[in-house]
N, C-alpha and C positions, 0 to 999 in steps of 0.2 A: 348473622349466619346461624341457621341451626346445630343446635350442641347433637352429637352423635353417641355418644357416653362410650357403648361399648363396641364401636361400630369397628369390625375386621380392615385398618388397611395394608392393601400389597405391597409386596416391592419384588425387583427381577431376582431372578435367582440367580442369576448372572451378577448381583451383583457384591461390592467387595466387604469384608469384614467392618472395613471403616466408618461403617453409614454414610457411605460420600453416593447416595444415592434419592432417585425420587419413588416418593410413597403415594398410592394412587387407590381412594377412596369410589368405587362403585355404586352411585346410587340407585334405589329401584325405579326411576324414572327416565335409567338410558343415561343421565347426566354423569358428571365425576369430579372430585376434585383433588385436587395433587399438591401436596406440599415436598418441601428437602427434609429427609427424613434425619438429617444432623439438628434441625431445629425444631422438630416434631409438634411439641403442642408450643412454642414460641411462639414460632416464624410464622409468613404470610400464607395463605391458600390460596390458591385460583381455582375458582366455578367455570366449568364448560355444561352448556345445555347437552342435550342427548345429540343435537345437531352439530353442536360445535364439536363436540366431541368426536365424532363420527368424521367429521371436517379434520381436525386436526390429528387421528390416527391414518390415514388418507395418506395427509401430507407426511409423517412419518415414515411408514414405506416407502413412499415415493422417494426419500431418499432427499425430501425439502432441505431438510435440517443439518445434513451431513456438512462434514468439513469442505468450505469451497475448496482448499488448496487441492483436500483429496479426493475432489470430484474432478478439478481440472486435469492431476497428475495423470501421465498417459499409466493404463493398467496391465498388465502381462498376466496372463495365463501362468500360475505357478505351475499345472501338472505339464505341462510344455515344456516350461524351461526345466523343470527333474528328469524329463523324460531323454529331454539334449542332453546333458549332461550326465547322467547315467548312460545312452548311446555311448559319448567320447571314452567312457572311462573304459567300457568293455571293448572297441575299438583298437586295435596296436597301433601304435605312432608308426604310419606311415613314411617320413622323413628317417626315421632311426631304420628301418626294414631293412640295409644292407651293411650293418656295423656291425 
């Protein structure tokens, strides 16, 4: 593999203080390679060509990767259910209306 010496890599800014995250080297040919940035110059690297790469951000949108349990889970509308329940609470209890 080619040495990078002083080569800038990313990582999300979303992500957390712990380096429990992946770092993702930009090549000028389209390509990239991504290592876990807790094992920095250690650990393993994966090579994506510029295709694969493009292939494999795809499937990331798309949502490939996500957790099956929480693609199967049925999903609700959070502003729905605040808006129900913000209606209830400005609502007078009906049933108490002549106590």
């Amino acid at each position: 593999m080619t040495e990078f010496g002083t080569a800038v890599w990313r990582k999300s800014v979303r992500s957390n203080p712990n380096n429990n995250c992946v770092g993702v080297l930009l090549l000028p040919d389209g390509g990239a390679l991504v290592r876990d940035t807790k094992q920095a110059d250690q650990g393993p690297v994966l090579q994506f060509t510029a295709s694969e790469w493009r292939v494999f951000l795809a499937a990331v949108r798309d949502g490939e990767f996500d957790n099956q349990e929480q693609r199967l889970a049925p999903q609700r509308p959070v502003r729905r259910r605040q808006r129900l329940w913000a209606r209830r609470l400005r609502s007078p209890d009906k049933s108490r209306a002549g106590t």
